[in-house]
C-alpha positions in Angstrom: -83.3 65.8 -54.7 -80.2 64.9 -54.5 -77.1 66.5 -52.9 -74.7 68.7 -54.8 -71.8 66.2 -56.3 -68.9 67.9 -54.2 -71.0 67.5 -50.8 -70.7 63.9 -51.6 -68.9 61.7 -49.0 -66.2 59.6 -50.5 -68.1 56.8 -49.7 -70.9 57.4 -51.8 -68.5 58.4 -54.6 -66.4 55.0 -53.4 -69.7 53.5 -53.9 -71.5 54.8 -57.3 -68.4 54.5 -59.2 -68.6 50.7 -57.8 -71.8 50.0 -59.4 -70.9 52.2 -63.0 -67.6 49.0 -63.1 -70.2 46.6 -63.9 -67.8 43.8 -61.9 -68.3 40.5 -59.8 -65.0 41.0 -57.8 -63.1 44.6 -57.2 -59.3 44.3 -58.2 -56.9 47.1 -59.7 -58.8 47.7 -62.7 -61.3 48.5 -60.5 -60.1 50.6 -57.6 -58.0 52.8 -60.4 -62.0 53.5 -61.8 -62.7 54.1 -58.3 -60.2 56.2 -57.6 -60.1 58.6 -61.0 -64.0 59.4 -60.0 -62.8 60.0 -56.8 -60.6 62.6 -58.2 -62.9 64.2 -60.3 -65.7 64.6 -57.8 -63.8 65.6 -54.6 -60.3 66.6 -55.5 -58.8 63.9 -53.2 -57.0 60.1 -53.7 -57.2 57.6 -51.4 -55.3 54.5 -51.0 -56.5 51.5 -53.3 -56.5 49.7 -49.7 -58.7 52.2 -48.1 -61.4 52.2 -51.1 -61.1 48.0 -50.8 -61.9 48.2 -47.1 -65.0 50.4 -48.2 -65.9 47.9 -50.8 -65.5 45.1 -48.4 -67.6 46.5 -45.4 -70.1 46.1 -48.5 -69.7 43.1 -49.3 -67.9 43.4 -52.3 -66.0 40.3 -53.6 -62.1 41.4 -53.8 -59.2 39.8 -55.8 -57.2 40.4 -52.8 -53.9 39.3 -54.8 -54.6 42.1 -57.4 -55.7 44.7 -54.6 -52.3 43.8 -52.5 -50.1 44.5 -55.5 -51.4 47.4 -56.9 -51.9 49.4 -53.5 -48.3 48.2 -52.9 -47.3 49.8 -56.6 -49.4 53.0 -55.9 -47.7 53.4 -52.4 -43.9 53.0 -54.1 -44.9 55.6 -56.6 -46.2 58.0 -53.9 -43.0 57.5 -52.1 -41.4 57.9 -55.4 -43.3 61.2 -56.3 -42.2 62.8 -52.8 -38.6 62.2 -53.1 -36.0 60.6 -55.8 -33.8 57.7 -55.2 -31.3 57.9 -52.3 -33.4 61.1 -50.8 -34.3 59.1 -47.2 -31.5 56.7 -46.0 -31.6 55.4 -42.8 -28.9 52.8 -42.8 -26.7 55.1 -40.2 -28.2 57.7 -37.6 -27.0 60.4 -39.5 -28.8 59.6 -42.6 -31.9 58.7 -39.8 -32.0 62.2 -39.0 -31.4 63.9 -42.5 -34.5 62.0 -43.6 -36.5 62.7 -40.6 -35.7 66.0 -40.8 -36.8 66.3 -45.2 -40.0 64.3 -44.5 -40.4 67.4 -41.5 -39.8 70.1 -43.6 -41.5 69.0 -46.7 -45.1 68.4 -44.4 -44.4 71.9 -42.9 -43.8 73.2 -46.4 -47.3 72.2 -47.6 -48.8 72.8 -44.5 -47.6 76.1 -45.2 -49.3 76.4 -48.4 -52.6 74.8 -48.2 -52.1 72.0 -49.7 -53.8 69.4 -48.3 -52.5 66.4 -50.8 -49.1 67.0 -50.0 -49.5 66.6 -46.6 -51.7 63.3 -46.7 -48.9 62.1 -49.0 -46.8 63.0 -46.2 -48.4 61.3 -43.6 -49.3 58.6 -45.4 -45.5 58.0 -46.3 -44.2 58.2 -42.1 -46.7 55.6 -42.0 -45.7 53.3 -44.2 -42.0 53.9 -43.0 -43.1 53.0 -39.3 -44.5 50.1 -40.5 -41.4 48.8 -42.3 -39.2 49.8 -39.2 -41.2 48.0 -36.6 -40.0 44.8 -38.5 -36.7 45.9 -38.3 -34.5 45.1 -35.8 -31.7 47.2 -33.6 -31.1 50.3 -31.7 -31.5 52.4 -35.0 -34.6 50.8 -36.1 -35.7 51.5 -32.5 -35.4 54.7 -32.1 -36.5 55.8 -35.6 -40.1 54.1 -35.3 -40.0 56.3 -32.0 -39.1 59.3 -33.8 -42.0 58.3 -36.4 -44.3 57.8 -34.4 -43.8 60.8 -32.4 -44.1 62.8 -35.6 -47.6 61.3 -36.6 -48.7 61.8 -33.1 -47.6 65.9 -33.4 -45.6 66.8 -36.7 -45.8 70.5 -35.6 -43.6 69.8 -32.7 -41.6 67.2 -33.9 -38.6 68.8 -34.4 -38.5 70.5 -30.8 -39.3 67.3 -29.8 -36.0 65.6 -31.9 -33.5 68.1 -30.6 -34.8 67.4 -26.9 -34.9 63.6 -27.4 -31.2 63.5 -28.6 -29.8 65.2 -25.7 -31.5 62.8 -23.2 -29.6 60.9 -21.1 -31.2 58.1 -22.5 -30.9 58.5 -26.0 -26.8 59.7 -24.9 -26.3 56.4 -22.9 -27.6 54.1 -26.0 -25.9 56.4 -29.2 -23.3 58.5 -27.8 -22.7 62.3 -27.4 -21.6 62.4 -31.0 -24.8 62.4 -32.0 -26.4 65.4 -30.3 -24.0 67.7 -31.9 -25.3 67.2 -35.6 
């Protein structure tokens, strides 16, 4: 007897909508299958990366050019979905810290109401920004991926962690007592 569909794990759902593609190679036909089953069966989206790395571990052929661009496209339109154009700047510290500080309230604001998807978006979305500032370069660029990664490491906290951080003598020393006032 089988189990009931929504006590499937997502790899088993990752896996049976696999073999209903009737493929040689996963690309972004493929994974978008993959992920609308996905949705249908547990409610939940994962990353057209995270379903190739399942299909890989299987030893499932991918068209890795295909898989790159659209988990690139599906990340942009997350992003997108979470906040319009011009919503997270981080060209000066000012605009750092009015980012940091919607990306914080919108993850406390779904956190708030259950919903689960918001907040993976969430997460998923400080990650991707933490990866793009470690290969940026500068003070700024710095100290965000700090502030980043401090928030993935404890979002509830984050804040009281920000406010703390800024009136170091550290963080003082390398961006002025401006900043601690804002």
């Amino acid at each position: 007897m089988s189990a009931p569909r929504n006590r499937q794990s997502k790899r088993q759902v990752i896996l049976e909508s696999w073999a209903k593609c009737d493929a040689q190679a996963a690309g972004a036909v493929e994974l978008k299958n993959i992920q609308k089953s996905l949705k249908e069966t547990l409610a939940t989206v994962d990353s057209p990366a995270s379903i190739a790395r399942v299909l890989a571990d299987e030893g499932i052929r991918l068209r890795h050019p295909e898989v790159l661009d659209f988990d690139a496209a599906w990340r942009e339109q997350k992003i997108h979905e979470l906040f319009g154009p011009g919503e997270l700047e981080f060209e000066t510290f000012e605009d750092a810290v009015e980012s940091v500080n919607r990306i914080d309230d919108l993850f406390l604001l779904f956190e708030s109401e259950g919903d689960s998807e918001g907040s993976k978006a969430v997460v998923e979305l400080v990650r991707e920004l933490k990866r793009d500032f470690v290969t940026r370069k500068g003070s700024l660029a710095r100290e965000v991926t700090q502030w980043l990664t401090v928030w993935l490491q404890n979002p509830q906290i984050f804040s009281d962690w920000l406010s703390l951080r800024r009136r170091s003598p550290e963080f003082i020393r390398e961006f002025g007592d401006s900043t601690v006032l804002s």
